[in-house]
BATI-175186 format. One record per atom (N, C-alpha, C): y, z, x. Coordinates in pm, whole numbers, plus 32768, in hexadecimal, padded with zeros to 4 digits. Example, Ala and Ser with C-alpha at 12.3 -4.5 7.8 and 13.67 -1.06 7.14 Angstrom:
% residues 2
7DC7830C8527 7E3E830C84CE 7EB6830C8528 7F1F82C48505 7F9682CA8557 80038313850A 
% end
This chain:
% residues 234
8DF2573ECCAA 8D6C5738CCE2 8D7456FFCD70 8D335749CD91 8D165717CE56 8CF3569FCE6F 8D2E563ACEAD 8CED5596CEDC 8C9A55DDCF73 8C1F5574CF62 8BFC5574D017 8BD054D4D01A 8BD654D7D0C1 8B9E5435D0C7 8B11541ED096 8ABC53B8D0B4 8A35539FD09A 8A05540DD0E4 8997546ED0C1 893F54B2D115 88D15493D143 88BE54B5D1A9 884A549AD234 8807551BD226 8820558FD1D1 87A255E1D1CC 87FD5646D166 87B65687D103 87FB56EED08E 88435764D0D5 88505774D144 885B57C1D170 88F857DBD1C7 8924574FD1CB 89B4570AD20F 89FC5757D1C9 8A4A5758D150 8AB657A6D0F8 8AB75836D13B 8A565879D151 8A5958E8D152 8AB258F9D219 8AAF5893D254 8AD6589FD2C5 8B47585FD30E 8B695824D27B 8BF257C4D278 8C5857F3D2A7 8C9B57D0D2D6 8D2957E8D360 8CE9584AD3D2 8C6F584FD3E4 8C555895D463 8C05583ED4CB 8C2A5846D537 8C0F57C9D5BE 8BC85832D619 8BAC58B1D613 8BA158F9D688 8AFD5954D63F 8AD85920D61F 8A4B593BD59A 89CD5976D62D 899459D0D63E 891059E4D6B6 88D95985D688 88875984D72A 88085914D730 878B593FD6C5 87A25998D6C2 871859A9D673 873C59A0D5F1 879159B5D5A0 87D159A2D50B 87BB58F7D4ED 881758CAD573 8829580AD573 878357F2D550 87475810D59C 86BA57D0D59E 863557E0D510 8686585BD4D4 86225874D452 86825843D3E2 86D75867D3CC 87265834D351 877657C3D346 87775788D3B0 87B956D0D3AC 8752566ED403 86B656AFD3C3 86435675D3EF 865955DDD37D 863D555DD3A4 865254FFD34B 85CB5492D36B 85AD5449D2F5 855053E6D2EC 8532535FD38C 85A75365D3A1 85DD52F7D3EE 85A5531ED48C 858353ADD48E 859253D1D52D 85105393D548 84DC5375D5E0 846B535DD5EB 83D453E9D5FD 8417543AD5BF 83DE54B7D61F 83D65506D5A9 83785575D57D 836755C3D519 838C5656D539 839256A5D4F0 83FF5729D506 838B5787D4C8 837457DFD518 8349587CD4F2 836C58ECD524 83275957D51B 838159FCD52D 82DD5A30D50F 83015A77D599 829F5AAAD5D4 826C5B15D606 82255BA5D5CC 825E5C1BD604 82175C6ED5C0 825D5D0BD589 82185D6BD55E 82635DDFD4DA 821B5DE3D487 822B5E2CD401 823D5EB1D448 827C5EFED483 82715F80D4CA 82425FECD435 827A5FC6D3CE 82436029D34B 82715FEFD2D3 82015FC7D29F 82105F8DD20E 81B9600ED17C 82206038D15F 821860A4D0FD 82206096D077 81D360CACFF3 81C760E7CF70 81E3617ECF80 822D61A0CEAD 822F622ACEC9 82606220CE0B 8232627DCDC6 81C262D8CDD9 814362A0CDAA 80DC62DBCDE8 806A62BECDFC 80486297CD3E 804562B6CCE9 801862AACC7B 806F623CCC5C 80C061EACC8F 80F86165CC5C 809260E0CCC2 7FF5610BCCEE 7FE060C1CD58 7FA66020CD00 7F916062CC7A 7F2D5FF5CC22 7FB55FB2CC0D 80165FDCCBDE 808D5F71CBCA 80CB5F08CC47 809E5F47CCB0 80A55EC5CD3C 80615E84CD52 7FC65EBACD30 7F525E7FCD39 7FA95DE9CCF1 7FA75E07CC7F 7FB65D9ACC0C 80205D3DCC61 80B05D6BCC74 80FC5D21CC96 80C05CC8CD08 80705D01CD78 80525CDACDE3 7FFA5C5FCDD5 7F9B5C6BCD62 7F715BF6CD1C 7FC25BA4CD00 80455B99CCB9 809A5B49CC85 80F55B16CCF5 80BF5B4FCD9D 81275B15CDE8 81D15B26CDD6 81CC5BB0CD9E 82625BBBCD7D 82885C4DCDD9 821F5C98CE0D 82315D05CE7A 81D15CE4CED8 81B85D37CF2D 81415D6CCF90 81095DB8CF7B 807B5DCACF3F 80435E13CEF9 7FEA5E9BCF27 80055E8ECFE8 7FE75EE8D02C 80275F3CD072 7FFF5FAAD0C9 80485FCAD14C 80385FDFD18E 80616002D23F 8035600ED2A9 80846040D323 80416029D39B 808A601DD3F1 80B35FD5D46E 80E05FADD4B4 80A65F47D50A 80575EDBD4C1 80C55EA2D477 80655E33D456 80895DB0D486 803A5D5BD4B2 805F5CE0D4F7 80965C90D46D 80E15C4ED48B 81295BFFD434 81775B63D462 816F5B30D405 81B15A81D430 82085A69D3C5 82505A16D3B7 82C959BCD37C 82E1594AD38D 828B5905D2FE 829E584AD328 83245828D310 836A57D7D325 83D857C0D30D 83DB570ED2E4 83AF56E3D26F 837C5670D25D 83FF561BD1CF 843B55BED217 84BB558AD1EA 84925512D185 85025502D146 84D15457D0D5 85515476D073 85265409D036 858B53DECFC9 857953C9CF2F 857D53E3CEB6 857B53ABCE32 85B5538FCDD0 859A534ECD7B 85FD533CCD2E 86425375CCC8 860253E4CCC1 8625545BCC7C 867B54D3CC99 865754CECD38 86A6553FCD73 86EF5505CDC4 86F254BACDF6 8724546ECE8F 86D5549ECF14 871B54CECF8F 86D154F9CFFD 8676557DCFEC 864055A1D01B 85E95607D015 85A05679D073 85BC56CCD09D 852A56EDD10E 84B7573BD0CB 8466572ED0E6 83C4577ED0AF 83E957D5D108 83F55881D0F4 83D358EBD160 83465917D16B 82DD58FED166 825958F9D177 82155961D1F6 821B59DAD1C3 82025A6FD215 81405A76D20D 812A5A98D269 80715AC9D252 80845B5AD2A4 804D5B9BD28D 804E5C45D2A5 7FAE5C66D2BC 7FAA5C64D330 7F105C71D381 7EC55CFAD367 7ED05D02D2CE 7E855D79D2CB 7DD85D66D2DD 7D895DB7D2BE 7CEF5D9DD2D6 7CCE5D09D29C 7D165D36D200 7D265CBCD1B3 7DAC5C68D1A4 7D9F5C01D1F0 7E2A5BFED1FB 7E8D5BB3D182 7EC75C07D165 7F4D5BCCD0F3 7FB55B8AD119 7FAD5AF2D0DC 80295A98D0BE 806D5A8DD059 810E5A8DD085 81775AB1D01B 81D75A3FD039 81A559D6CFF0 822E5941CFED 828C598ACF87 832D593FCFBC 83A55943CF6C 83D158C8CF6B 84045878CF3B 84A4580DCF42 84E75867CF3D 853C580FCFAB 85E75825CFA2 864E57CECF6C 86B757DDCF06 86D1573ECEFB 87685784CEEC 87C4570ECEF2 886C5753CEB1 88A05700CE39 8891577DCE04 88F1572DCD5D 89795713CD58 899356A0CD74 8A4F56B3CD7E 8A7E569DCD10 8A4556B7CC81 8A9056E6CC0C 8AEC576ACC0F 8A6257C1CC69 8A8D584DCC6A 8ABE5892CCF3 8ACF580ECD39 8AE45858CDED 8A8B58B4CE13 89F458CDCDFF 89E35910CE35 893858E5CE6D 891A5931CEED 888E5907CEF9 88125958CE85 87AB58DACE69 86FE590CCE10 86B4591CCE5C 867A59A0CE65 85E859C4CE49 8584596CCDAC 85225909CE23 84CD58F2CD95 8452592ECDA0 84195978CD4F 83AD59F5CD41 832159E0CCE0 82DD59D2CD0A 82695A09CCC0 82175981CC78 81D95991CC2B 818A5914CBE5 81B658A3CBBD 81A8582FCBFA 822357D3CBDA 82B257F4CBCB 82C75836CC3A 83645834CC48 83AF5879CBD2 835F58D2CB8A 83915909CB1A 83E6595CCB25 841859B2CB84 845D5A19CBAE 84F859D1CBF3 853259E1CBAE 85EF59BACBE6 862A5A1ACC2F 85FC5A2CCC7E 86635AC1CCC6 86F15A93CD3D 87655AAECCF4 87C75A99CD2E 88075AFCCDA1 88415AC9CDD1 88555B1BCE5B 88EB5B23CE69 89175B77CEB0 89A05B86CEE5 89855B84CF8E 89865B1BCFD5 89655AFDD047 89E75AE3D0A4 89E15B40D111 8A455B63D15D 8A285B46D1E2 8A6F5B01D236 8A9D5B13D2CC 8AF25B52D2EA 8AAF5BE0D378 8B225C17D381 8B315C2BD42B 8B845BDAD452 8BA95BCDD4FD 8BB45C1ED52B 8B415C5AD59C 8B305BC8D5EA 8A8B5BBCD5D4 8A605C2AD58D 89AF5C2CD5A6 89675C64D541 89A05C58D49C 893C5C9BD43D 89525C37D3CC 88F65C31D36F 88E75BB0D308 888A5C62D283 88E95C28D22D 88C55C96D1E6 889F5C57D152 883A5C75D113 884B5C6BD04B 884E5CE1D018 88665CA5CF97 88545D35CF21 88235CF6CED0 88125D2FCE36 87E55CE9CDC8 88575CE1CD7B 887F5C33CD41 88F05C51CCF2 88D85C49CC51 88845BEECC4F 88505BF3CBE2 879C5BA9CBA2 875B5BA3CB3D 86D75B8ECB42 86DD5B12CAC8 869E5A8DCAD5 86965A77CA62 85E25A05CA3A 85B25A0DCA03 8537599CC9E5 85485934C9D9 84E058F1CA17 8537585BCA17 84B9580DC9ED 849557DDC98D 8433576AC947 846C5709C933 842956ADC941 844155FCC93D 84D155E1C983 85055633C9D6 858055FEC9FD 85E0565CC9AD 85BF5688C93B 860D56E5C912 86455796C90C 869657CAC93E 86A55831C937 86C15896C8FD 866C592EC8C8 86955980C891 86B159F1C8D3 87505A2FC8DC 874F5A5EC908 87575B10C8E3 86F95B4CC934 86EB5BE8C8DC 876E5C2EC902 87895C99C89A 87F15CF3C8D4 87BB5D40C918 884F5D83C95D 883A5DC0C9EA 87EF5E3AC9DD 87EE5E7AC957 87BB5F0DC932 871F5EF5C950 86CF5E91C907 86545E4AC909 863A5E01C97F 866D5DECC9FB 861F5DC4CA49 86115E2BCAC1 869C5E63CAA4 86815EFACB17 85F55F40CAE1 85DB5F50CA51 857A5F87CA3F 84E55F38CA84 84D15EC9CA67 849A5E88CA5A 84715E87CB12 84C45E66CB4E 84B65E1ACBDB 84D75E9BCC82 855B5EF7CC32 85D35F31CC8C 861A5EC2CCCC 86515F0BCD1F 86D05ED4CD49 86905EC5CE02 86A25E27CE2E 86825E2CCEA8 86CB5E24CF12 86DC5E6CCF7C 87695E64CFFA 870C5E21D06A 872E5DDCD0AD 87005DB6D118 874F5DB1D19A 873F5D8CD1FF 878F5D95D287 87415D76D2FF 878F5CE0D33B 87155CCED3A7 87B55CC9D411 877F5D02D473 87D25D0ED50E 87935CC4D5A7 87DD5C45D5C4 87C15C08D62E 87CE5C84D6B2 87915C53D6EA 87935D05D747 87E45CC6D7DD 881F5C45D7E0 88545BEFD839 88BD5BA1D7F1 88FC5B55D824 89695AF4D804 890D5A4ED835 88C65A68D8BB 887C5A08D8E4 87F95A2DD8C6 879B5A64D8D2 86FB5A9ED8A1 86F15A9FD851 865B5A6BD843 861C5A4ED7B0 85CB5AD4D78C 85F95B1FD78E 85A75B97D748 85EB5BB2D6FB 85B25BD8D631 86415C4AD5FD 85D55C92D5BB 861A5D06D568 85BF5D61D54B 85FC5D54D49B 85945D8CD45C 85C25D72D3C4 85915DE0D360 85CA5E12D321 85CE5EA7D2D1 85C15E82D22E 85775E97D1A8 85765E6DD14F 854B5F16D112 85A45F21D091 857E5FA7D02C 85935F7ECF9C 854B5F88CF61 85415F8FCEC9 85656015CE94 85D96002CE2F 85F960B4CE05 860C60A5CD6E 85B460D6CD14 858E60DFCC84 85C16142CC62 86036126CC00 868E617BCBA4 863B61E1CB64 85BB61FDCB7C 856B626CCAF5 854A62CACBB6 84EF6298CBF9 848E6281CC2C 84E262C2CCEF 852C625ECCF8 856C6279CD9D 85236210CDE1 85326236CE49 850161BDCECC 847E61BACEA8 842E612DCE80 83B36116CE6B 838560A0CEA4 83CA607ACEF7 839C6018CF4A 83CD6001CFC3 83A85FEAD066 83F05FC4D0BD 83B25F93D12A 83EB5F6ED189 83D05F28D1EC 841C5F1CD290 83D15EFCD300 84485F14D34E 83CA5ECDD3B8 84415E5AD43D 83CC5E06D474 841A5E0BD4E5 83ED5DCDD551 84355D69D5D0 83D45CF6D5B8 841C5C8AD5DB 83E85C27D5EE 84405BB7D642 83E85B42D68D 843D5AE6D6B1 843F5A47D69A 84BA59F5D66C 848A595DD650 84445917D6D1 840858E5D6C0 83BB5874D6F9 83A557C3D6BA 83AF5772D72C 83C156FDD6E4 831556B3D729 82EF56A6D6A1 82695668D691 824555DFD667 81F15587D690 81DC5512D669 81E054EED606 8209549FD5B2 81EC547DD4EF 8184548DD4D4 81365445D506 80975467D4BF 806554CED4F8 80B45528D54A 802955C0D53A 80775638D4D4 810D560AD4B2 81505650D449 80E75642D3D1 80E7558DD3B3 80B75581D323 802555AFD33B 7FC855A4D3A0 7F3E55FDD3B6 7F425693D380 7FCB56E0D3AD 7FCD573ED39A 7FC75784D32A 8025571CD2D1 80365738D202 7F845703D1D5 7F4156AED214 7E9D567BD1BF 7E63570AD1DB 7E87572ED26E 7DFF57B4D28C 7E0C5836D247 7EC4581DD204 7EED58C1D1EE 7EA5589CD14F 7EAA5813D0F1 7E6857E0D093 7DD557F3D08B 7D9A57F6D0E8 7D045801D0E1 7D0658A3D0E5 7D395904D158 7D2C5974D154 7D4559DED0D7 7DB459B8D09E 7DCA59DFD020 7D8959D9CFAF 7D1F5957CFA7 7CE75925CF55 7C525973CF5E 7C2559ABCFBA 7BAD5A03CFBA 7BD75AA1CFF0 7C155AB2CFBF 7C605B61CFDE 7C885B6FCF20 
% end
């Protein structure tokens, strides 16, 4: 099993023995509690897509459960809180905390946390953190940070069940992701996400530019109450 030192954000392992990481990667994924300054990503949904149309009540639902995006569009303005901490359950943490400026606008919080039972980075998903989605999370030099889905499991009271792989492909598909710093020094990267269902095909995707920006603490945490209130009457 893999040792790492203490982590400063879930996100370190995945970038371990590399010194030459873009500015814009450094600034979202080894965002930590300690800095004085709050971290977001800032930019545009160029096309956020469902497909096929008669699976729209089954996103609807998920989109309720905060476990997809339950719309689509184009040009959609979009943000990324990037909000850090610690517990005692998981250890370090980041909240990825997305709002998607549709008419009505939809917010989609995640945790990030790293399990070093299993070396690998969590997705935590959906209603109380019920959703375990494990990742195979990659750096690949000099300018792309990639996931997949490695595996899915439920997690109540701290405990985990984990589904087989036949049942959650059904259940979830299989997700690839890929974000590309578009500089070595610039904070812009662009980020590509597809859902591909083993019955079904590509039924979900996504594709953005956006750029980090470093924001005051309290207009970050302003930002998670307003995306809280907005959500709360949509």
């Amino acid at each position: 099993m893999a040792t790492h030192p203490p982590l400063r954000s879930p996100l370190d392992p995945v970038f371990e023995g590399h010194t030459d990481v873009p500015f814009a990667f450094a600034e979202q994924f080894f965002h930590r509690a300690d800095l004085p300054y709050g971290m977001r990503l800032e930019g545009v949904m160029h096309r956020v897509w469902h497909r096929p149309r008669w699976l729209a009540p089954l996103f609807r639902w998920l989109g309720g459960l905060r476990i997809l995006v339950p719309r689509g569009g184009t040009e959609v303005p979009t943000t990324l809180t990037v909000r850090p901490g610690w517990s005692a359950l998981d250890g370090v943490y980041h909240v990825w905390d997305r709002t998607f400026a549709f008419d009505s606008p939809v917010r989609f919080p995640t945790s990030i946390i790293y399990d070093a039972k299993i070396d690998q980075v969590v997705d935590l998903v959906g209603p109380r953190d019920v959703l375990y989605m494990v990742w195979k999370a990659r750096y690949h030099p000099p300018d792309r940070f990639t996931l997949d889905t490695h595996s899915i499991a439920l997690r109540v009271r701290g405990r985990r069940l984990w589904l087989p792989k036949w049942l959650w492909k059904l259940m979830f598909g299989t997700v690839t992701f890929w974000q590309k710093a578009d500089s070595k020094e610039g904070d812009t990267v662009r980020v590509n996400l597809l859902i591909i269902h083993p019955v079904f095909g590509r039924i979900f995707g996504y594709e953005g530019t956006f750029r980090t920006v470093r924001v005051l603490k309290d207009a970050a945490a302003a930002d998670a109450r307003d995306s809280v209130k907005k959500t709360a009457t949509t």
